[in-house]
TORPA-4810 file (N, C-alpha, C, O; in nm, 3 decimals):
<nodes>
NODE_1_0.083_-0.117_0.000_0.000_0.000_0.000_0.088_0.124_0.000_0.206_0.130_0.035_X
NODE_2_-0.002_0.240_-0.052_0.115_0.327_-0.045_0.042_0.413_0.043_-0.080_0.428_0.043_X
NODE_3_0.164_0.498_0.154_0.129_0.620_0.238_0.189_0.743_0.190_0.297_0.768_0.136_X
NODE_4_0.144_0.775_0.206_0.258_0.921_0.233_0.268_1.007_0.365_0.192_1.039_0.456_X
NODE_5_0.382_1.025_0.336_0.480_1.079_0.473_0.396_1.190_0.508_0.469_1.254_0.583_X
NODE_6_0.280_1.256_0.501_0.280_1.381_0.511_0.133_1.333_0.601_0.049_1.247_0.571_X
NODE_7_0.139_1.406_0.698_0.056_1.380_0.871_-0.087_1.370_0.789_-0.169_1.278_0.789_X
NODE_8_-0.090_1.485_0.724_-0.250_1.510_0.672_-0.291_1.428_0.635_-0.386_1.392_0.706_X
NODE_9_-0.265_1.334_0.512_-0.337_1.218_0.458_-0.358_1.128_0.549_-0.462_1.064_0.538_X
NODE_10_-0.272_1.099_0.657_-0.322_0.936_0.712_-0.440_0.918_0.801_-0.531_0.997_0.831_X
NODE_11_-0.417_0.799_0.834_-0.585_0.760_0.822_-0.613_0.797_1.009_-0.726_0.786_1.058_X
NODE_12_-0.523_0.829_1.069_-0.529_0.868_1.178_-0.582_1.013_1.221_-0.610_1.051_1.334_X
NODE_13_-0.591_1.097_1.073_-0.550_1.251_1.125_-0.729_1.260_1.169_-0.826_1.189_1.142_X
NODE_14_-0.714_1.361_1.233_-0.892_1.420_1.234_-0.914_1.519_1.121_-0.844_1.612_1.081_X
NODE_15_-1.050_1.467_1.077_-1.102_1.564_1.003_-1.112_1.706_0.994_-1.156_1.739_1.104_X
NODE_16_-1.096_1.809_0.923_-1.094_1.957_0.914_-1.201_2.001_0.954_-1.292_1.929_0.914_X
NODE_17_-1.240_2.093_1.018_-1.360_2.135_1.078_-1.424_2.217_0.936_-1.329_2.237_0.860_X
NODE_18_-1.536_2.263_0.887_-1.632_2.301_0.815_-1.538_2.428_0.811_-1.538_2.482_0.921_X
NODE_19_-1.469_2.483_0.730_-1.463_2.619_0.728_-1.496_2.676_0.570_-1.408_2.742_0.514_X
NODE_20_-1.596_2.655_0.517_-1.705_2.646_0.410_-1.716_2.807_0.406_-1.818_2.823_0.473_X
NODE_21_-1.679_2.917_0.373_-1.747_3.035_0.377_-1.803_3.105_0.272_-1.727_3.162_0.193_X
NODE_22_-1.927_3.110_0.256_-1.988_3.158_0.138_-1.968_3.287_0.085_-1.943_3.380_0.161_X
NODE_23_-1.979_3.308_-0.070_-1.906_3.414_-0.149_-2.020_3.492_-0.122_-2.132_3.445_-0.108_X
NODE_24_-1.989_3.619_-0.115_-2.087_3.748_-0.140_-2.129_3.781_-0.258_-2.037_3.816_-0.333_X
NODE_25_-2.244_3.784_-0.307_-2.280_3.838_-0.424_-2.217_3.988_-0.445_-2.182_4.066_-0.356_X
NODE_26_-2.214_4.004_-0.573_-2.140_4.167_-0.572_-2.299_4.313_-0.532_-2.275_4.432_-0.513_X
NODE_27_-2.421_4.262_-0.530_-2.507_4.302_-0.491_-2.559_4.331_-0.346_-2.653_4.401_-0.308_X
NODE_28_-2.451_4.239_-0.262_-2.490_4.216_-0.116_-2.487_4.342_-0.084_-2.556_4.363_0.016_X
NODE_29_-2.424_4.459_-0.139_-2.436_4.578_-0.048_-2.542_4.639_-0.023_-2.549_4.684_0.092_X
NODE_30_-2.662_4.663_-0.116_-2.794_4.672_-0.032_-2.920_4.598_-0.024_-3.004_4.586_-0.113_X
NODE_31_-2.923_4.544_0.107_-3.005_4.430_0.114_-3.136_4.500_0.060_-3.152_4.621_0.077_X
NODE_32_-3.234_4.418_-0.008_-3.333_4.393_-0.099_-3.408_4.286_-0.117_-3.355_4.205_-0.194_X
NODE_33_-3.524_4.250_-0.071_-3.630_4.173_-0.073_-3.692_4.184_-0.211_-3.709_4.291_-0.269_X
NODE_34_-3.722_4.067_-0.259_-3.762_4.033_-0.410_-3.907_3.973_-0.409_-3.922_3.857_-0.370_X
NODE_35_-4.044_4.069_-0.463_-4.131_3.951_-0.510_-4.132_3.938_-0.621_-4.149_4.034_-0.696_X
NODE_36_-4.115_3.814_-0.665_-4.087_3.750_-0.795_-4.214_3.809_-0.887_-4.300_3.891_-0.854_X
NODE_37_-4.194_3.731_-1.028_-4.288_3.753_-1.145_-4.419_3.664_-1.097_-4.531_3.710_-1.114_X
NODE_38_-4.406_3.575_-1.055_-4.490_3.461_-1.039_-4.568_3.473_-0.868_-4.649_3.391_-0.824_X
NODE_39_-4.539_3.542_-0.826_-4.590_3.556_-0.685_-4.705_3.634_-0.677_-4.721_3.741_-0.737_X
NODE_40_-4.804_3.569_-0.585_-4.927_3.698_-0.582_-4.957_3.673_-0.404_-4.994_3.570_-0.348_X
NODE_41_-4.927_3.810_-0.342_-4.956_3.825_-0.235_-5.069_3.922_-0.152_-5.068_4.041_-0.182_X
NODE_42_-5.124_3.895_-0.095_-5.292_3.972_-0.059_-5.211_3.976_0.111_-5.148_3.890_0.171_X
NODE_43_-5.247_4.109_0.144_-5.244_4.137_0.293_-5.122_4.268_0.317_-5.081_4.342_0.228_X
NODE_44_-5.085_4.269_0.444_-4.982_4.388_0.480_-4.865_4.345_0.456_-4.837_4.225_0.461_X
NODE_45_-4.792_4.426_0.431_-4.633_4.394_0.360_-4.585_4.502_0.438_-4.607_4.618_0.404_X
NODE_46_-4.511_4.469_0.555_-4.406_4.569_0.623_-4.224_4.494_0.649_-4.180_4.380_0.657_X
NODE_47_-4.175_4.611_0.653_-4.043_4.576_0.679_-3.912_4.661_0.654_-3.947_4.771_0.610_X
NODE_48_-3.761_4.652_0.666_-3.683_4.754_0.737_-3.604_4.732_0.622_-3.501_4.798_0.631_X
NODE_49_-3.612_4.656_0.501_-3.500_4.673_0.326_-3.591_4.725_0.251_-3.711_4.743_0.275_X
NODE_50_-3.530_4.748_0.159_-3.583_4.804_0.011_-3.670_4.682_-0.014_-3.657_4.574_0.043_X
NODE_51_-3.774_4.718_-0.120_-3.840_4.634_-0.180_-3.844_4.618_-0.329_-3.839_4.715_-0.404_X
NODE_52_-3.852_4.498_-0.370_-3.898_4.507_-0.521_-4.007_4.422_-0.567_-4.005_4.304_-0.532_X
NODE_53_-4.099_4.463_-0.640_-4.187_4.401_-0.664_-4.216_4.400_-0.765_-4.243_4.508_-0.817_X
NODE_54_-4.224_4.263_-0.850_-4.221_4.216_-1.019_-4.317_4.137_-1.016_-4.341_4.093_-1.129_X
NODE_55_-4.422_4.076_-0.888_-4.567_4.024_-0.933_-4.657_4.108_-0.894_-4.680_4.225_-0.926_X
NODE_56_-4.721_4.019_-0.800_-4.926_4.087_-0.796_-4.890_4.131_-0.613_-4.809_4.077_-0.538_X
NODE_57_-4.974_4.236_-0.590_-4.975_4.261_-0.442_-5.115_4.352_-0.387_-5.149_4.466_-0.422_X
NODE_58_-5.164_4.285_-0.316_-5.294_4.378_-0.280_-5.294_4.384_-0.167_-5.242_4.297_-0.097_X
NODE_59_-5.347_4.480_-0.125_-5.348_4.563_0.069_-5.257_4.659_0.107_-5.249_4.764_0.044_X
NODE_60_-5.196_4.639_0.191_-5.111_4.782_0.216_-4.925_4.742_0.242_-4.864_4.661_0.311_X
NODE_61_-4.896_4.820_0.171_-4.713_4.785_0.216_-4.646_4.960_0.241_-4.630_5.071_0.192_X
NODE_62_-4.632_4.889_0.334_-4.588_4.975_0.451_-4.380_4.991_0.478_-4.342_4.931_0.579_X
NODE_63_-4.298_5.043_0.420_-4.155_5.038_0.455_-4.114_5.152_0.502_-4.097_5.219_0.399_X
NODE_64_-4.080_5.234_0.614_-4.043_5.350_0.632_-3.875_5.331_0.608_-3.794_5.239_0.621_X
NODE_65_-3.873_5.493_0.557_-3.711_5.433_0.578_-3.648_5.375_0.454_-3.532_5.379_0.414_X
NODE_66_-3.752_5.325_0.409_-3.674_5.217_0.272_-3.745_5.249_0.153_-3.856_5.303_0.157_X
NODE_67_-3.671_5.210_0.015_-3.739_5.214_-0.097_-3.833_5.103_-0.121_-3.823_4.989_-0.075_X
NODE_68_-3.919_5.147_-0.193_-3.971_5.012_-0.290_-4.022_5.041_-0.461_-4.095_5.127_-0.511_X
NODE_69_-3.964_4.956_-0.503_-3.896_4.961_-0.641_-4.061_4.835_-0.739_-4.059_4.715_-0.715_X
NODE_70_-4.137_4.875_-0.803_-4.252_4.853_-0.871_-4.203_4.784_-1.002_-4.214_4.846_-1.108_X
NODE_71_-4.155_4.671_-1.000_-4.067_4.661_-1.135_-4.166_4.648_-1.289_-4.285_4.640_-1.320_X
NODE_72_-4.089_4.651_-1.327_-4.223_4.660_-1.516_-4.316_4.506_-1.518_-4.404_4.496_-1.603_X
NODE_73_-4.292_4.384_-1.416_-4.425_4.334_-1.479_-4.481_4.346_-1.319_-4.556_4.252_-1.293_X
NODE_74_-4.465_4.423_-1.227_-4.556_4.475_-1.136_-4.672_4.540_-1.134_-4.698_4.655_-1.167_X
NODE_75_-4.752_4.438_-1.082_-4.928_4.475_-1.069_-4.949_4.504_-0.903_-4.951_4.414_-0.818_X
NODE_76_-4.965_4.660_-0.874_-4.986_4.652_-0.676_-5.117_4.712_-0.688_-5.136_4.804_-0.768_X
NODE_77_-5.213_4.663_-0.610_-5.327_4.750_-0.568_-5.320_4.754_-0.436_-5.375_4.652_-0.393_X
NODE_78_-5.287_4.807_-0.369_-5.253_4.865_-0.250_-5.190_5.015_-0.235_-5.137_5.080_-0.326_X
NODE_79_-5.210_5.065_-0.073_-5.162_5.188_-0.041_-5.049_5.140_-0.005_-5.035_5.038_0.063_X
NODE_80_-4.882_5.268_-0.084_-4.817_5.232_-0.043_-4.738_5.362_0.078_-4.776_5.479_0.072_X
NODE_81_-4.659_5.330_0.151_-4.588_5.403_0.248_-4.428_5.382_0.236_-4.385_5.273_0.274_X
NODE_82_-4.342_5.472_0.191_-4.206_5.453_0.181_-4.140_5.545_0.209_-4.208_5.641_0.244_X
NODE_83_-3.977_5.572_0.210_-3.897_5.699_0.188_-3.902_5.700_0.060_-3.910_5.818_0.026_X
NODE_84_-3.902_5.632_-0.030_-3.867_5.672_-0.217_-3.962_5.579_-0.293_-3.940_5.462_-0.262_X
NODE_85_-4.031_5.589_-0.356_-4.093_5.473_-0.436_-4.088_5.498_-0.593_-4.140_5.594_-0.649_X
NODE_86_-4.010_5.389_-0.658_-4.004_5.379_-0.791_-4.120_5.298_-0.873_-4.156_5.185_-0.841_X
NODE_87_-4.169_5.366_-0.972_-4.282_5.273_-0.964_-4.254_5.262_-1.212_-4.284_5.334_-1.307_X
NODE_88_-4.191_5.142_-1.195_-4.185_5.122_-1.358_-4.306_5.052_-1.399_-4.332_5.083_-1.516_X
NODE_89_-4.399_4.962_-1.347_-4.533_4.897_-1.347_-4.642_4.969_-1.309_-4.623_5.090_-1.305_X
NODE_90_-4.812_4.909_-1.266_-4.862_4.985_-1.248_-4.937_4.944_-1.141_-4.975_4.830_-1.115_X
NODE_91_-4.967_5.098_-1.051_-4.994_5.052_-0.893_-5.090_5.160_-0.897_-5.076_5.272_-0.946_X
NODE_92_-5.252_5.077_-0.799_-5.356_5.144_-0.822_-5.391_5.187_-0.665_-5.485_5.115_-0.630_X
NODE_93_-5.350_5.282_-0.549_-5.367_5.354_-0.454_-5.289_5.420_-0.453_-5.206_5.446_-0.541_X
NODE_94_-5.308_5.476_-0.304_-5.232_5.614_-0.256_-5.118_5.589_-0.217_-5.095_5.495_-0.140_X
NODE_95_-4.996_5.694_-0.279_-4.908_5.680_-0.204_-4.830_5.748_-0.133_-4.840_5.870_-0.145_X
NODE_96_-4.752_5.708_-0.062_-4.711_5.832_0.025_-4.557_5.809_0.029_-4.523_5.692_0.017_X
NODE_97_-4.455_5.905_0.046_-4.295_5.945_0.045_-4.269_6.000_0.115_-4.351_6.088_0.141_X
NODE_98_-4.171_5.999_0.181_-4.074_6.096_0.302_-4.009_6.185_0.215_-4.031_6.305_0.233_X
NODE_99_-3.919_6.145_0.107_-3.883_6.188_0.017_-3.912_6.195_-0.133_-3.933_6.304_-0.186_X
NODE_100_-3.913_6.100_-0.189_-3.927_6.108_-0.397_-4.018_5.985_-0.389_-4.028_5.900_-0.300_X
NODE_101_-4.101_6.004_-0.546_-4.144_5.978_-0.594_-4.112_5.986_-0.770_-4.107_6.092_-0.833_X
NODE_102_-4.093_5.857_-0.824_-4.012_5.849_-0.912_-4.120_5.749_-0.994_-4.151_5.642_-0.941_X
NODE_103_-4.170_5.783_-1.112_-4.267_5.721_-1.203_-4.165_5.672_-1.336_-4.074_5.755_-1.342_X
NODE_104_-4.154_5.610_-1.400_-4.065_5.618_-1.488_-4.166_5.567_-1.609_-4.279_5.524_-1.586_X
NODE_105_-4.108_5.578_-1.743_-4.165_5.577_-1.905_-4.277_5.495_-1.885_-4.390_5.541_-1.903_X
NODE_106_-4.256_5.354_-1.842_-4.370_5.266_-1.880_-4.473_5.249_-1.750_-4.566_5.169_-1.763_X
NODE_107_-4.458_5.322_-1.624_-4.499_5.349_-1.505_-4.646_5.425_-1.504_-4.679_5.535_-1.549_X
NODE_108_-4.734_5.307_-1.423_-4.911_5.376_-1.432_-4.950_5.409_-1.294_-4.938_5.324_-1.206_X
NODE_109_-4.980_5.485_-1.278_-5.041_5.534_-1.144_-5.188_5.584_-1.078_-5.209_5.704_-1.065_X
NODE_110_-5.253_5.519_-1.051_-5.418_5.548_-1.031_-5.453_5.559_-0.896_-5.514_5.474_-0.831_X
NODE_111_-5.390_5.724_-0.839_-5.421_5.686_-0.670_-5.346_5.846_-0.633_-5.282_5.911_-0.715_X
NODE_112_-5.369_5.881_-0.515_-5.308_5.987_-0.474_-5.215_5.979_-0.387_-5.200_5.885_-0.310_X
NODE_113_-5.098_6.147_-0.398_-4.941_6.156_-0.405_-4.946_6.233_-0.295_-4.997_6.345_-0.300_X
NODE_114_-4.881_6.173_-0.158_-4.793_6.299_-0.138_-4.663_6.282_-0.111_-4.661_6.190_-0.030_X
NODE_115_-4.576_6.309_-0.127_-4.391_6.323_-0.138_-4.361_6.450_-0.160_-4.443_6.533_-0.200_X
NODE_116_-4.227_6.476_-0.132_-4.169_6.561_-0.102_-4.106_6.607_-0.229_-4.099_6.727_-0.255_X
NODE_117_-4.059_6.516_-0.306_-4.004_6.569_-0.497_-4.097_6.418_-0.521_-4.136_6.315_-0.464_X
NODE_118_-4.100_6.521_-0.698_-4.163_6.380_-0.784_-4.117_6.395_-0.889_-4.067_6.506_-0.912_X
NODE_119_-4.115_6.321_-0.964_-4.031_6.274_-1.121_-4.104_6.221_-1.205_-4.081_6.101_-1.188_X
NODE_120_-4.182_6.229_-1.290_-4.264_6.154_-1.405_-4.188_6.198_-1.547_-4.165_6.307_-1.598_X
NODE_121_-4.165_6.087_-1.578_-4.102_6.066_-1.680_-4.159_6.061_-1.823_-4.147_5.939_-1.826_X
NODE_122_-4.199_6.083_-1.918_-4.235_6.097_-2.028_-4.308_5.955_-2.042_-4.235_5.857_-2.023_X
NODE_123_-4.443_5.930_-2.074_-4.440_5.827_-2.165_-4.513_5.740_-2.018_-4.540_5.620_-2.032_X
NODE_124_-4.544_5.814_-1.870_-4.556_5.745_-1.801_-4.681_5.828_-1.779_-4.687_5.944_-1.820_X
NODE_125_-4.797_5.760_-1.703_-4.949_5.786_-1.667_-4.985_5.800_-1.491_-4.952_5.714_-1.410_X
NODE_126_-5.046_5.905_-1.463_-5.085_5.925_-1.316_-5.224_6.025_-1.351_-5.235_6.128_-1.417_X
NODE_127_-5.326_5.938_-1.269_-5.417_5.981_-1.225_-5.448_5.975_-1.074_-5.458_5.875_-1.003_X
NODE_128_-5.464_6.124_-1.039_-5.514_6.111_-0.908_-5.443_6.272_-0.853_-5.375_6.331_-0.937_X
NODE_129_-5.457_6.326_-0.737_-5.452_6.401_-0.668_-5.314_6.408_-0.582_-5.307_6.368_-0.465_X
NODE_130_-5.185_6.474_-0.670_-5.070_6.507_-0.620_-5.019_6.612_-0.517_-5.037_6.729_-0.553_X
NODE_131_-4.974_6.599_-0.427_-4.945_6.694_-0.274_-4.818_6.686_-0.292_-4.768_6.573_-0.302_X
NODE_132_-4.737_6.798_-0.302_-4.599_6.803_-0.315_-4.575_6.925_-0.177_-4.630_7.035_-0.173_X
NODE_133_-4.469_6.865_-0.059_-4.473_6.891_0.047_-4.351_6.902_0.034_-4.274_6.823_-0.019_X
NODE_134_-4.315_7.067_0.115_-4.151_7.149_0.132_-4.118_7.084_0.276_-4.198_7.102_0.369_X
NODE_135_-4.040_7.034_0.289_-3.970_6.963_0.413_-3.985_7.057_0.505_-4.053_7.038_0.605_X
NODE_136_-3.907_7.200_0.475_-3.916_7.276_0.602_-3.988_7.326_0.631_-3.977_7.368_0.746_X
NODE_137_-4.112_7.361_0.558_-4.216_7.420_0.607_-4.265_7.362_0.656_-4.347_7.408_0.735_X
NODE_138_-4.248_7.219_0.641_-4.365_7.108_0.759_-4.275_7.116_0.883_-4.332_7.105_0.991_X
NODE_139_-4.113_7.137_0.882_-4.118_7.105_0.991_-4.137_7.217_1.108_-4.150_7.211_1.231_X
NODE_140_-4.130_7.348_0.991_-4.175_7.462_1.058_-4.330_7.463_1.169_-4.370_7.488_1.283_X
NODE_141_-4.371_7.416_1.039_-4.580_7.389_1.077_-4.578_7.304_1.224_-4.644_7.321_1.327_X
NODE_142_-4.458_7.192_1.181_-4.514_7.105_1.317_-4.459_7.176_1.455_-4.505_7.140_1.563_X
NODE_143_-4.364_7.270_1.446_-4.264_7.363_1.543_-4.404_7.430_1.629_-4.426_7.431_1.751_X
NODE_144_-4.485_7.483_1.520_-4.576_7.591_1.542_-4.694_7.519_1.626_-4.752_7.555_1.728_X
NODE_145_-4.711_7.393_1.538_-4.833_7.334_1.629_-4.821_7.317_1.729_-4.907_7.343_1.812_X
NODE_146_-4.672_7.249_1.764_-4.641_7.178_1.910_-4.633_7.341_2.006_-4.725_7.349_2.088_X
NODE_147_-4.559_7.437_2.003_-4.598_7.556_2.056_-4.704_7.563_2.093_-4.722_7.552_2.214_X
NODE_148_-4.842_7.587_1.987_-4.970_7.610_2.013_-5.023_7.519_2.140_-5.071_7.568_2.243_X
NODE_149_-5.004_7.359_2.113_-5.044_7.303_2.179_-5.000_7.315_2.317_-5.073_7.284_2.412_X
NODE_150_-4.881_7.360_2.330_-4.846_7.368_2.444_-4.876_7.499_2.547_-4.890_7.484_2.669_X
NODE_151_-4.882_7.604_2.491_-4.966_7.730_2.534_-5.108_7.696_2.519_-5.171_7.800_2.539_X
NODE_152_-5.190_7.598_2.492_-5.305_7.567_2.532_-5.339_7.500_2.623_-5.454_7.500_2.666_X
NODE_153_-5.215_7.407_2.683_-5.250_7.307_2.762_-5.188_7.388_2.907_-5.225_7.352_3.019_X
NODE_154_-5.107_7.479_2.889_-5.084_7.540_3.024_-5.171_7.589_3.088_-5.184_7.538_3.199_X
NODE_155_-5.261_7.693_3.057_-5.378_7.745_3.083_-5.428_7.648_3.134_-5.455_7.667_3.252_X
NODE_156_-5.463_7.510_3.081_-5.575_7.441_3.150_-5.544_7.386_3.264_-5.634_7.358_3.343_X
NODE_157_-5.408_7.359_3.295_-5.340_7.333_3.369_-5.363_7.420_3.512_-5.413_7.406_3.623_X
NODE_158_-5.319_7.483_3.461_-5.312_7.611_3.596_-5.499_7.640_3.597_-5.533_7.668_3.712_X
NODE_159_-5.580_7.639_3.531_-5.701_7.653_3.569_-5.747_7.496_3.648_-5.836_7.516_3.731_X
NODE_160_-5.722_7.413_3.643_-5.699_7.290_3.731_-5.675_7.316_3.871_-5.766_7.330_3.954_X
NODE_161_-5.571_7.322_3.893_-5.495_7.351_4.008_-5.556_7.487_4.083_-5.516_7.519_4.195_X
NODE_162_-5.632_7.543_4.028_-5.656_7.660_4.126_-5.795_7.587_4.099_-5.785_7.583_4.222_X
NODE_163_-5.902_7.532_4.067_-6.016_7.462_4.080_-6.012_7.378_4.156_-6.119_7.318_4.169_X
NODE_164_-5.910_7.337_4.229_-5.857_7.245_4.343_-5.816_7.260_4.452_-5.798_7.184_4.547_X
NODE_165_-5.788_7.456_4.421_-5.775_7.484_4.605_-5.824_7.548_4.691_-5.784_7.537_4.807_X
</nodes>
């Protein structure tokens, strides 16, 4: 029989432990949830990656924070909620943006907008009732409300406390 001199081969050595480490796709850098061409999903769709959606989707999808990307054989009837929504297919509710709204050429839209910028691209369709909202003035507005509210609630406050002594 033949051996060889070298420790590793013989029949004594112990086996190598699993050090198996899987390759990274060159895409891994931003994680992204996929519904396929063939998928049809009914109900709430929430969650903390980008989305893409290339089948059927009805009810509400909900991502703060994240994009979701409407790919060209995307059918959504649902309200959607995002920071950016790209929409190359066609999606029949309301939607709403922290930031953009991005329709592109072959992109249908049957539902109402509000975001902060929007982009419609030539060649692309929206019906419905667009709200285009200046960041700082909302956050001015909400500065103002919370003030208000709070000079309203002192008063009642102090009319409390003296109804009590």
């Amino acid at each position: 029989m033949l051996q060889s001199p070298d420790p590793k081969f013989s029949s004594n050595a112990v086996p190598p432990t699993n050090s198996y480490i899987p390759v990274k796709p060159a895409t891994a850098s931003m994680d992204q949830a996929t519904i396929g061409r063939s998928l049809v999903i009914k109900g709430e769709i929430t969650g903390s990656e980008a989305l893409f959606i290339d089948g059927r989707v009805e009810g509400s999808i909900n991502f703060p924070g994240n994009r979701v990307t409407v790919g060209r054989n995307g059918i959504v009837a649902a309200n959607i909620t995002a920071t950016e929504v790209v929409i190359m297919g066609k999606v029949q509710g309301n939607v709403e943006c922290a930031d953009r709204l991005d329709i592109r050429g072959e992109g249908v839209l049957t539902g109402d907008v509000v975001t902060h910028r929007i982009s419609v691209e030539e060649g692309a369709m929206i019906k419905g009732g667009v709200e285009v909202r200046n960041p700082e003035k909302q956050n001015q507005k909400s500065q103002v409300q919370n003030q208000n509210q709070n000079k309203q609630e002192a008063p009642k406050a102090a009319a409390a406390v003296a109804g009590n002594a």
